[in-house]
C-alpha positions as CSV (number, residue, x, y, z in Angstrom):
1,X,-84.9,17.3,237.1
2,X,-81.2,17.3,235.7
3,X,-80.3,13.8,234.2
4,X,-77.2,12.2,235.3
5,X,-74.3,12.6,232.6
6,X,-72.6,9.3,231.7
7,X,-70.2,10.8,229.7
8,X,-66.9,10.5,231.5
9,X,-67.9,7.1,233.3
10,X,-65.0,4.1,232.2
11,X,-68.0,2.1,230.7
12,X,-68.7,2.1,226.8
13,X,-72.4,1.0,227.8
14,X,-72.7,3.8,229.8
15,X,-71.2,6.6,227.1
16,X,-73.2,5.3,224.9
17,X,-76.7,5.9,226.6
18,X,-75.0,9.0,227.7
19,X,-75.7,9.8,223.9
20,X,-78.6,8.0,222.6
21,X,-80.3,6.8,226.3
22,X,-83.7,8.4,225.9
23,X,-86.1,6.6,223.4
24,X,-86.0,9.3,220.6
25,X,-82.8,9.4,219.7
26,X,-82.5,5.6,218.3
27,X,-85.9,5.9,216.4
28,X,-84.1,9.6,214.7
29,X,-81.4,7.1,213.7
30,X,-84.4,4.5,212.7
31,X,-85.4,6.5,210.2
32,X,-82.4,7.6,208.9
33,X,-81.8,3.8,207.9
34,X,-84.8,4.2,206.5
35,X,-83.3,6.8,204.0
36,X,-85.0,10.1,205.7
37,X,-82.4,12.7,205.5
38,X,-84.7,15.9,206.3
39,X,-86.3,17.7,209.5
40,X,-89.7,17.9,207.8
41,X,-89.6,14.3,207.1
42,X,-88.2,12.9,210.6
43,X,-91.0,14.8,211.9
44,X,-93.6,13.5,209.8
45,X,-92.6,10.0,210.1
46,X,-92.1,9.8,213.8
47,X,-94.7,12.4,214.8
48,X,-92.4,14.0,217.3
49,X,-92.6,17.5,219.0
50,X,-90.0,20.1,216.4
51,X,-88.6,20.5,219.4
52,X,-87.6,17.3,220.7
53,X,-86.5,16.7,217.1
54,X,-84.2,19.6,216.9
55,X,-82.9,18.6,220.2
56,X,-82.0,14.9,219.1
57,X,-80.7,15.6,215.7
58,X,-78.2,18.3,217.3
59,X,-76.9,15.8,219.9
60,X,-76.5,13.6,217.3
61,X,-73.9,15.7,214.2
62,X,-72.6,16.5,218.0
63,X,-72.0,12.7,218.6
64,X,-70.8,12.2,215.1
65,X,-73.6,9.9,214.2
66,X,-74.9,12.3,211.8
67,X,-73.6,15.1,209.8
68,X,-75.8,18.3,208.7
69,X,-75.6,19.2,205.3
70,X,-77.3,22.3,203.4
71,X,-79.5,21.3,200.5
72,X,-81.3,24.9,200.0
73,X,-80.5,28.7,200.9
74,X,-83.6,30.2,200.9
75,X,-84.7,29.7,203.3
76,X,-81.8,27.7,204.6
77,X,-82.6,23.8,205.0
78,X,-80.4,21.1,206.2
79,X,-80.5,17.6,206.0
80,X,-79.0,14.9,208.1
81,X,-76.8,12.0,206.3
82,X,-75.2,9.6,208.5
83,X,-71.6,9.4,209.4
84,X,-69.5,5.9,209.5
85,X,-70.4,5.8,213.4
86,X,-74.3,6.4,212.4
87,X,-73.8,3.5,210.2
88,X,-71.9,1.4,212.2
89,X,-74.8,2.2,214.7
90,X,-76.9,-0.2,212.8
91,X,-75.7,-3.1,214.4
92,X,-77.3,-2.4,217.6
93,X,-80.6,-1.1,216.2
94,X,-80.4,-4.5,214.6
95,X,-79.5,-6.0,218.0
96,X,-82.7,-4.4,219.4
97,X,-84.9,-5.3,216.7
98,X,-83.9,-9.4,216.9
99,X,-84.6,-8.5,221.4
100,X,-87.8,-7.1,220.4
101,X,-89.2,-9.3,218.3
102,X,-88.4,-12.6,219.9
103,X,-89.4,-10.7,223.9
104,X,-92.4,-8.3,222.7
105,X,-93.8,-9.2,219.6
106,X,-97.6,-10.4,219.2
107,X,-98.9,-13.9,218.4
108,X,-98.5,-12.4,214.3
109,X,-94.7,-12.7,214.4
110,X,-92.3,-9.2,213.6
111,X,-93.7,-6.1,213.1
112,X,-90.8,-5.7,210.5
113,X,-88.3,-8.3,209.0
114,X,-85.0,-7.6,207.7
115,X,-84.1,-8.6,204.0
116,X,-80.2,-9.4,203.7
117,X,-79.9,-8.3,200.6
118,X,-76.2,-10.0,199.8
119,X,-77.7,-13.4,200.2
120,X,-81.3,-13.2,200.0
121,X,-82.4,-14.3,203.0
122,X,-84.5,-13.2,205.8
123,X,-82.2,-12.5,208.8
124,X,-82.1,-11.5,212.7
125,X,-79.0,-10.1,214.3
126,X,-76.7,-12.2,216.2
127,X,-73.8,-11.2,218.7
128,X,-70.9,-13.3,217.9
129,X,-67.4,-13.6,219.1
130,X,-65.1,-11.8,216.6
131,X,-62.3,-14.6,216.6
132,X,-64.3,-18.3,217.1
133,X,-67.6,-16.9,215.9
134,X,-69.6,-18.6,218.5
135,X,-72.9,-16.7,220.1
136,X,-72.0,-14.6,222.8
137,X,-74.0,-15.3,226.3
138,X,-73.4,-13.5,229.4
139,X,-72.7,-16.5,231.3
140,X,-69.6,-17.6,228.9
141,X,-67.9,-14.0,229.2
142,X,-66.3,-12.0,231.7
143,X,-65.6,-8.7,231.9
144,X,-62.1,-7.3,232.3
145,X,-60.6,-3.6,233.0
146,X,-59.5,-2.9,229.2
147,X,-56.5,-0.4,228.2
148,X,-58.4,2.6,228.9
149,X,-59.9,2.0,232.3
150,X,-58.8,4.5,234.9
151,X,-55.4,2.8,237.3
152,X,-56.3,4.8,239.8
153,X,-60.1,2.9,240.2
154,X,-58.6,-0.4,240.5
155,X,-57.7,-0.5,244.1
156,X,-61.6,0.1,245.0
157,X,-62.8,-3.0,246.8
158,X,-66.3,-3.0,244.2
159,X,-64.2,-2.4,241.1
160,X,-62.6,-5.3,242.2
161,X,-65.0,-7.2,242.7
162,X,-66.8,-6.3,239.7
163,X,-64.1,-7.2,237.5
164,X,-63.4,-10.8,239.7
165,X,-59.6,-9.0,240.5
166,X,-59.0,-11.0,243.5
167,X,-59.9,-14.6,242.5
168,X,-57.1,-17.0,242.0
169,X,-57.5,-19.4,238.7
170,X,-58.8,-22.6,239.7
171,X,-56.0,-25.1,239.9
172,X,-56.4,-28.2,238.3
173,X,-57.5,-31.2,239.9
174,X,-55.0,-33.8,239.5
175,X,-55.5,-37.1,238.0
176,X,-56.9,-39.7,240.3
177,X,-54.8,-43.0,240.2
């Protein structure tokens, strides 16, 4: 069965599974913020078919979340060090993590904590608003077409809709005397 490609779709959320939406590919990047770097050693650690490996760590130095460096000539050996987007990347493993362990974990708490090192304490990962730095809920957002969504797919009537195009702004109710 061919999988659907997400690539060109005008939705980050999308693009993004596009390249890391199969259940692999985030635990490759797991371990490399973990400090693995090598084939042998991703394979070890995650006990995944060569390859399946081989096939993840490719899409990723294609993705630009890792980069392949030779450590040895003979035989030839790579390892895979991760690029400013791997890194940045971290965030939503993080993201994950803090979903998983307050959704799935067991009566015993986290499977694994994570140690903020600048400050000492035990944290979770939050999704804040960049500017007043309050949480971020889906009920006190809304989505809107950003600078790089297509013109031409804002006349369709579910775009529209998706994106609330055709409501007015509420008027104000005026003061009662």
């Amino acid at each position: 069965m061919r999988r659907t490609s997400f690539a060109n779709w005008p939705c980050s959320a999308a693009r993004t599974l596009d390249l890391l939406g199969d259940w692999w590919t985030p635990l490759v990047l797991r371990e490399a913020y973990y400090g693995i770097r090598r084939f042998d050693d991703f394979q070890r650690e995650l006990g995944i078919a060569r390859n399946t490996l081989a096939d993840r760590l490719r899409r990723l130095v294609e993705g630009g979340l890792l980069e392949k460096h030779e450590y040895e000539t003979q035989p030839v050996r790579y390892e895979y060090l991760l690029t400013d987007s791997g890194r940045d990347f971290y965030g939503v493993i993080l993201t994950m993590v803090a979903w998983g362990d307050r959704w799935l974990a067991d009566e015993a708490g986290p499977p694994v904590t994570v140690h903020h090192d600048h400050c000492g304490h035990d944290t979770t990962a939050e999704v804040v608003c960049a500017h007043c730095k309050e949480p971020l809920d889906w009920e006190d957002t809304t989505s809107r077409p950003g600078p790089g969504y297509p013109a031409k797919l804002l006349s369709r009537p579910d775009i529209r809709r998706r994106f609330h195009l055709d409501a007015r702004p509420e008027e104000p109710t005026p003061p009662s005397h």
